[in-house]
C-alpha positions, 0 to 999 in steps of 0.5 A: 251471613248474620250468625250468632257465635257463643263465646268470642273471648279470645282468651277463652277460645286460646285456651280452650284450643290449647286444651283441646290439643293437649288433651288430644296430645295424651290420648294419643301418647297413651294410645301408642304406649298401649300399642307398644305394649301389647305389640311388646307382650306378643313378641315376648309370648312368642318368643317363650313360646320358640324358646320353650319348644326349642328345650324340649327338642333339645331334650328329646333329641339329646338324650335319645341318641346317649341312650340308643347308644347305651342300649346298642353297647349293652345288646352287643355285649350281651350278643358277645356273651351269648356268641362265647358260650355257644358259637353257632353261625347264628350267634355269631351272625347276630356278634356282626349285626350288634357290632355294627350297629353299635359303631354306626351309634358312636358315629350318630353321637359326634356328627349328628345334631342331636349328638352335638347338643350333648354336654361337652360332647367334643372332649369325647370325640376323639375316644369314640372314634378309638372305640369306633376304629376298634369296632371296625377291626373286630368286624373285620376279625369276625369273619375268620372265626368258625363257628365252633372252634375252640378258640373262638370263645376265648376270643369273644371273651377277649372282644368283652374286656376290650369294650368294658371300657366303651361301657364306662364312656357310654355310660358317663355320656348318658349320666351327663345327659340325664343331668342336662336334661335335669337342668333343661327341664328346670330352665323350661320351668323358669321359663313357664313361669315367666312366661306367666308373670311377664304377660301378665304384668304386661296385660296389666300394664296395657289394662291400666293405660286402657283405663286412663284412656277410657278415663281421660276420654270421658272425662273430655267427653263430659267437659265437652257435654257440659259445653255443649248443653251451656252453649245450647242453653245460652243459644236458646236464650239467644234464639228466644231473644231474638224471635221476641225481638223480631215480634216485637219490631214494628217492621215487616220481618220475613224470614224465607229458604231462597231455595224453594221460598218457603216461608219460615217466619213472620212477625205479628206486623208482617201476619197483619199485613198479608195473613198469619198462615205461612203457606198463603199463597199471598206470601209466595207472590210477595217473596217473587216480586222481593227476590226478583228485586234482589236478584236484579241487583245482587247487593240489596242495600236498604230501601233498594226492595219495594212493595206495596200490599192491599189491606182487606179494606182495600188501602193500599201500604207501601213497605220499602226496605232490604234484604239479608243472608242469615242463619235461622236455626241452623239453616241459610235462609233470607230475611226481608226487613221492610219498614211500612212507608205508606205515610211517606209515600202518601206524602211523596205523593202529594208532593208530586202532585203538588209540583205536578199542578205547580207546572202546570200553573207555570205553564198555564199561559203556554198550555192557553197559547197552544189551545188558542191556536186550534180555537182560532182555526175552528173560528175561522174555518167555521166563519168560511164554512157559514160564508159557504152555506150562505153563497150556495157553495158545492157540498165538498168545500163546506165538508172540506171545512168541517174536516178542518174543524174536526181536526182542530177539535182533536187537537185541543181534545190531545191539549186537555187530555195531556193537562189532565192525564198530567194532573190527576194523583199518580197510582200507587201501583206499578205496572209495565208502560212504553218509555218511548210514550212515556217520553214523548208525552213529557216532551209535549207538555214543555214543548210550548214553553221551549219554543216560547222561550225560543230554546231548541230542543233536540229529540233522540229518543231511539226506542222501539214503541214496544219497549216497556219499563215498571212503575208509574207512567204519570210520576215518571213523566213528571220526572222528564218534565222536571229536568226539561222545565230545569234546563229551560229555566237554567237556559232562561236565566242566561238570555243574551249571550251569544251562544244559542240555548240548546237542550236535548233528550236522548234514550238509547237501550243496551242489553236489559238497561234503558239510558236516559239523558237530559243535555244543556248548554245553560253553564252546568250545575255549582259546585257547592251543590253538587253533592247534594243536588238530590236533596230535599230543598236544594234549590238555585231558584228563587222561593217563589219559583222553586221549592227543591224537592223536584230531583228529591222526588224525581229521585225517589221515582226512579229508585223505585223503577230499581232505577238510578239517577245522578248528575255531571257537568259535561262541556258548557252545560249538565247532564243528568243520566237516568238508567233504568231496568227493562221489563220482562216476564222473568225480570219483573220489578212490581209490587204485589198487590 
């Protein structure tokens, strides 16, 4: 497909590749730091976040079970002070309950969680459970006091001076609490401070990356827009460039979707020639007939597409040329290029004519032979007939006569309409014709001349009547009448050898292809001029039997029936092969008209 491209410095397009990679290595490397980074923020936030709420239980918990300790101490005191100044059952009942709370605490400050978390709490173990086994032993000791009895406030007083001592270690624990509290709060101040800074200098970091991103991109993105508008431009220039070439080309330029053969373009030349508007109908019959042509053949090499299209006064242009896949303006589409090729085939045609009456000449003395042999009959059957008349002879025997001179007439009238159907100027339009008839009608314009000549000639044309080719009966007649005048001249010339000359034309048929074969055993075709045996005047004949322009013509012919013919020495003698497309409704070779 035909496609314009831009810059094609491969330099160019190297470094523009490494650019691109580069450029794309830097997004994503800022891209995966930015992600990182945030990624690395969240897990700090939150983990200030853990560690913060983790000081504060600690110091919620920690001091709350010193203190609770402290206060149980001093209520139990102060129930044993009240208990020794008046020891009634109440007072006294309260001594227990206080005493029991009071040793339930000092177990809650060393085997607790929150008790653990108290400064060097461990040291004290041992005192507190002391304390705690004394505690016991006054519970137990409560129970024999009565409840006024002498004794008893000396006792309580006693149960005082013995817990003094607890008083100072509850009161140490809590003062060392307090100051580890002290120091927790300004940790959890540290904390929140950094737990300012670092997000902040960590959001500033995934700031600036976003920014060189953001940077980076668009200065890509502007690079990439300035190419973008350079390579535009440079392709409307191409694109004008183009369309003025085509306008400007002296052959028929039509551009077409091969999707639904809708016309895109025309050039002036091509407006001339059918019509300026694109949606004529004459365009969509003119682009069936040239795709019919290159879907028959599928490469469609030049000359290979053939058309013919009458002008408003009624002359007839023949354009002759190839056909394309190319991108227009951004879509596929077809491009038909066909030269107008009136002149030259004006001049085919007349060349043509000119072998056409050529043979005829040659033939002049066969084609007077033939004619004089249905004249002799008519002679002799009239002279008889006369004779009848005359001598009063039955009615049937004079008609049997004229009968017979009937019969003669209808032959010598076949003679001069094959003579003259051979020598009027072919048509320039092609149209569907029986082969078979085609075939025969050459056969019987030489027929005369083989047998003249003594040269058999064998006939195997194994075609149904209704079988039908495109193209121009009279101009393919001549071809077979050129490869049937050739074998009998090439045959002539060898008069005298042992083996008799033989010729013979065959025609078989095969899927949609029509074979076409022309046998002689007259030695073959030289070497010399094998190759350019279908060129113009390449002749073995003398110049003033042969000009060389017969297979040059009889070629030219049948390429136009989207046709082949070639050449090859098979045996004692030359065949030549003619291939041809059968026509059909949905495989039509014509011109448009």
């Amino acid at each position: 497909m035909l496609e314009w491209y831009g810059r094609s410095n491969p330099f160019y397009s190297l470094w523009n590749r490494s650019v691109r990679l580069g450029s794309r290595v830097i997004f994503a490397s800022l891209l995966a730091v930015t992600v990182g980074l945030f990624a690395a923020t969240m897990m700090l936030y939150s983990s200030l976040i853990q560690q913060r709420a983790l000081l504060a239980v600690t110091v919620r918990t920690s001091g709350w079970v010193a203190y609770q300790a402290q206060l149980e101490y001093v209520k139990a005191m102060a129930a044993l002070e009240h208990a020794s100044h008046d020891s009634k059952p109440e007072a006294l009942q309260q001594v227990v309950l206080r005493l029991e709370l009071l040793s339930s605490r000092l177990a809650i400050l060393y085997e607790s969680e929150e008790g653990r978390m108290l400064p060097d709490i461990e040291s004290y173990v041992p005192t507190l459970q002391a304390f705690e086994a004394r505690l016991d032993a006054l519970l137990a000791a409560a129970e024999g006091i009565a409840p006024g009895d002498a004794g008893t406030a000396s006792t309580l007083r006693t149960w005082v001076n013995d817990l003094v001592p607890l008083g100072v270690l509850l009161q140490k624990l809590l003062m060392t609490s307090v100051a580890y509290n002290e120091e927790l709060y300004a940790r959890e101040r540290e904390l929140s401070t950094t737990t300012v800074v670092v997000p902040i200098v960590l959001i500033f970091l995934c700031g600036s990356a976003l920014v060189s991103i953001l940077l980076v991109q668009a200065a890509r993105d502007r690079r990439h827009l300035r190419e973008a508008l350079a390579a535009r431009a440079e392709e409307s220039v191409t694109r004008r460039s183009l369309r003025a070439a085509l306008d400007a080309m002296p052959a028929v330029i039509v551009i077409f979707d091969p999707a639904d053969d809708r016309v895109s373009y025309v050039n002036p030349a091509a407006a001339e020639l059918v019509d300026g508007c694109i949606e004529h109908f004459a365009w969509a019959q003119f682009i069936t007939a040239c795709k019919e042509q290159m879907s028959a053949r599928g490469e469609v090499p030049w000359g290979a597409i053939s058309a013919a299209v009458t002008l408003p006064k009624g002359e007839v242009a023949s354009l002759r040329g190839a056909a394309r896949e190319i991108s227009w303006e951004g879509r596929n589409r077809v491009m038909l290029a066909l030269a107008d090729t009136t002149k030259i085939r004006d001049a085919e045609l007349q060349v043509m004519q000119a072998a056409k009456l050529a043979t005829l000449g040659e033939m002049a003395s066969a084609i007077a032979h033939e004619l004089n042999q249905p004249l002799a009959v008519i002679n002799m059957a009239a002279a008889n007939a006369l004779r009848l008349v005359t001598g009063g002879a039955e009615p049937a025997a004079v008609v049997a006569k004229l009968n017979r001179i009937a019969e003669q007439v209808e032959r010598a009238r076949r003679i001069t309409d094959q003579v003259r159907r051979h020598g009027r100027m072919p048509a320039q339009h092609a149209v569907p014709f029986a082969l078979r008839a085609a075939i025969l009608n050459a056969i019987g314009f030489v027929a005369e001349q083989y047998r003249l000549a003594g040269i058999r000639l064998e006939i195997a044309v194994d075609l149904p009547p209704d079988l039908l080719v495109r193209g121009e009966q009279t101009m393919f007649e001549q071809v077979i009448v050129n490869l049937l005048v050739n074998s009998r001249d090439a045959l002539v010339e060898l008069d005298g050898r042992e083996t008799k000359p033989l010729a013979r034309i065959a025609a078989t048929t095969h899927a949609d292809q029509i074979t076409v074969t022309v046998d002689d055993n007259a030695g073959g075709i030289r070497a010399d001029i094998m190759d350019r045996l279908f060129d113009p005047f390449t002749t073995t004949k003398p110049a003033d039997k042969g000009t060389g322009l017969g297979l040059a013509l009889s070629r030219t012919v049948v390429r136009d029936m989207q046709g082949t013919i070639d050449a090859a020495n098979l045996g004692a003698g030359a065949r030549f092969t003619i291939v041809l497309p059968v026509a059909g409704d949905t495989n039509r070779r014509g011109m448009v008209a």
